[in-house]
N, C-alpha and C positions, 0 to 999 in steps of 0.2 A: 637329241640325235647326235649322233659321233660324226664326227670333221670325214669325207670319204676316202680309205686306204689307197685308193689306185681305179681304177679305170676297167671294168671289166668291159672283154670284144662286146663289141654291137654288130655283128653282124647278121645276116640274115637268118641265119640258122639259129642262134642264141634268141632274137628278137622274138621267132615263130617259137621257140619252146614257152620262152616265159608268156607269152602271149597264150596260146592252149594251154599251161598249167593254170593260170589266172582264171580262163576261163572256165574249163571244167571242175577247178573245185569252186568255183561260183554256183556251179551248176549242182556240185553235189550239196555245196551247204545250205543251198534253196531246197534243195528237194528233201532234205532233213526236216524243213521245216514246213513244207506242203503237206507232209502228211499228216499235223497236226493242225496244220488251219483249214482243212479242208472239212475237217469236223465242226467247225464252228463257219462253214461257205464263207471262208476270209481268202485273200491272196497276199500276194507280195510285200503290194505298198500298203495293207494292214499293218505288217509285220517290221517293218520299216518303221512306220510312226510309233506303233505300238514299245519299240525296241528302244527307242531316241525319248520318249513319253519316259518310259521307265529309267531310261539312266537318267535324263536331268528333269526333274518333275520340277514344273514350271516354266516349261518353254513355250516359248509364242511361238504364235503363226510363220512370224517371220524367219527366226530361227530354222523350224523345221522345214519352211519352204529353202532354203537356203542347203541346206543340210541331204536332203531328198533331191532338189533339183527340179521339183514340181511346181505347177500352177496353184494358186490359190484355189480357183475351181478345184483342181484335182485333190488338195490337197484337202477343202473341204466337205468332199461327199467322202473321204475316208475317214475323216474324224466325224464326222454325224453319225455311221456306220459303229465307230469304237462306241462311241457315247451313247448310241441308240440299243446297244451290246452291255452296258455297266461295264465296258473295260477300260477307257478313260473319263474324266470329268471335264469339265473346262469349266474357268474362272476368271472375272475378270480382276488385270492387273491392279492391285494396289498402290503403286503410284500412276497410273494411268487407265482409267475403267473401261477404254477404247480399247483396249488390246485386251487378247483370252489369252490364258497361259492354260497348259494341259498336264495333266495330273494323270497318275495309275491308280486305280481303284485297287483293293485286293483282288477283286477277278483276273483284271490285266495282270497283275504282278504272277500270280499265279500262272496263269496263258503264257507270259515271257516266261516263267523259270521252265515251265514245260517246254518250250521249244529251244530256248539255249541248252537245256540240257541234253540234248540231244544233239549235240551242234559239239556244245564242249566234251561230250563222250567221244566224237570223231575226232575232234583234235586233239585230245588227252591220247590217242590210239597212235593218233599218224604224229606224236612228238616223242612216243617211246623211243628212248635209246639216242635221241639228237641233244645234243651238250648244249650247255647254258651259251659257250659263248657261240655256236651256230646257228639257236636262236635266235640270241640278239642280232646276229648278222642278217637272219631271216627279217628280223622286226625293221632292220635298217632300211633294208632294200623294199619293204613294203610300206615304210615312212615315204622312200621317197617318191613312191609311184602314187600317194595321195595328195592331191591338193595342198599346196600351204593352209591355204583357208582354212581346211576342211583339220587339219593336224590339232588343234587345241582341243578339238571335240572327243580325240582319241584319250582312252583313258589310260592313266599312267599308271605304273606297278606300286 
């Protein structure tokens, strides 16, 4: 992440746009993706796990509870659901057999490439004609509205 150029206003009006833009395209890139899990009666935090599952195959419990921001309850009637689906496995860790790390089967992988493709065809649309370095300036200001924590998990170019 780039050292910050200056100080953009925070004022009320700026605060409420980036606040609705955040939100609505939250709203639409979920609902890009509802219309493919709803074929398989999945939801959100399906799609969530199933998404964190496929980028780092081998993550624990903890991890994704961490990552998601969920209970372990919650977090485990969603992985029973993927597992009970063959679209993740679970296994236990090899230096520690107490801990399950979670795996994408080819189904998953498959289920994830369907619904990010559909995700990245809207974003490949809404980046036409926006410059590299506007981009980056986009990627900055969205580094920094995430979490420190949460930034290692983001994937880099």
């Amino acid at each position: 992440m780039r050292e910050p150029r200056g100080s953009a206003s925070a004022d009320k009006r700026s605060l409420r746009r980036t606040l609705e833009l955040v939100f609505y395209v939250h709203i639409e890139m979920a609902d890009l993706a509802n219309q493919v899990l709803e074929q398989y009666s999945l939801g959100r935090p399906h799609h969530r796990a199933l998404y964190f599952v496929v980028r780092r195959p081998g993550i624990n419990v903890s991890e994704l509870m961490s990552i998601l921001r969920i209970t372990n309850q919650a977090l485990s009637r969603t992985i029973n659901q993927l597992v009970d689906m063959d679209l993740i496995e679970q296994r236990s860790s090899k230096q520690d057999r107490r801990h399950r790390c979670h795996f994408p089967t080819a189904k998953g992988i498959n289920l994830d490439q369907r619904l990010t493709k559909r995700q990245f065809d809207h974003i490949d649309r809404s980046l036409a004609g926006v410059s590299k370095r506007d981009l980056e300036i986009f990627w900055d200001v969205l580094s920094h509205m995430v979490r420190e924590q949460d930034r290692p998990w983001i994937s880099d170019l």
